[in-house]
C-alpha positions, 0 to 999 in steps of 0.5 A: 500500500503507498503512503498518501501525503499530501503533495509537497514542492519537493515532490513537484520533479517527480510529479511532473515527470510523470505528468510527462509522461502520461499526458499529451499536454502536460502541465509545466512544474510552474503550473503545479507549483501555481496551483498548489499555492491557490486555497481552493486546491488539494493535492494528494501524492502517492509515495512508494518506497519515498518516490512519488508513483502517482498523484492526484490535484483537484480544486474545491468548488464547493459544493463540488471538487473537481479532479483536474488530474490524476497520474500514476507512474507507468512502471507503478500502474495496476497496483490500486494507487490512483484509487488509493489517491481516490480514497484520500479525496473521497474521504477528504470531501465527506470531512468537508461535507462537498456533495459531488465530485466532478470530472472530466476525461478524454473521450479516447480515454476508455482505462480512464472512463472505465476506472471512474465507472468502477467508482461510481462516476456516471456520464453526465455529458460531453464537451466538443473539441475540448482538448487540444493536442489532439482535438477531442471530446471531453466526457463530462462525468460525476459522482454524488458523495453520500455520507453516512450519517 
């Protein structure tokens, strides 16, 4: 199991190594380290062995928060740490009383679709030609937060 801490500018190298290699559009370490500063933003890092195998960074828009991204380092996947990185923002969203959490994902992204549909994330639509390099669609996907009571 990896240790989840929150994310840290000394884990924003490996962060965004990983990011490079997961994304066609990556986000700059400027980025990251950009909106980690905003009070909106949580930032969780997945650590195994004291390197960073995977992160997660959403933003608080209340009564929602929003995953804007999640990675995991390829030599690391298929081993549960993004829903591991879930678990954290799940259980820190029931802490703030958030009611959903939101998302969305490349069209193309069927690992991705398929991973948030195992969490109980439902399709709530589509946005066209939302990302770039390469142009496509964006599902737009969500999942209501039940709290025990």
């Amino acid at each position: 199991m990896a240790e989840i801490l929150s994310i840290s500018p000394e884990h924003i190298e490996e962060i965004s190594k990983i990011e490079n290699e997961s994304f066609g559009d990556p986000w700059s370490k400027r980025s990251f380290f950009e909106i980690l500063e905003a009070p909106f933003a949580l930032g969780f890092a997945a650590l195994e062995e004291a390197e960073v195998a995977g992160y997660l960074v959403a933003q608080r828009i209340f009564p929602e928060i929003e995953i804007l991204k999640i990675a995991v380092k390829k030599s690391e996947r298929r081993k549960k740490i993004a829903t591991e990185l879930f678990c954290a923002l799940l259980g820190h969203a029931k802490a703030e009383k958030a009611e959903r959490l939101i998302l969305e994902a490349r069209r193309s992204n069927i690992g991705a679709i398929g991973f948030y549909d195992k969490l109980g994330f439902e399709v709530d639509g589509f946005r066209e030609n939302y990302y770039a390099n390469p142009k496509e669609d964006a599902v737009l996907m969500s999942m209501e937060i039940r709290v025990e009571k």
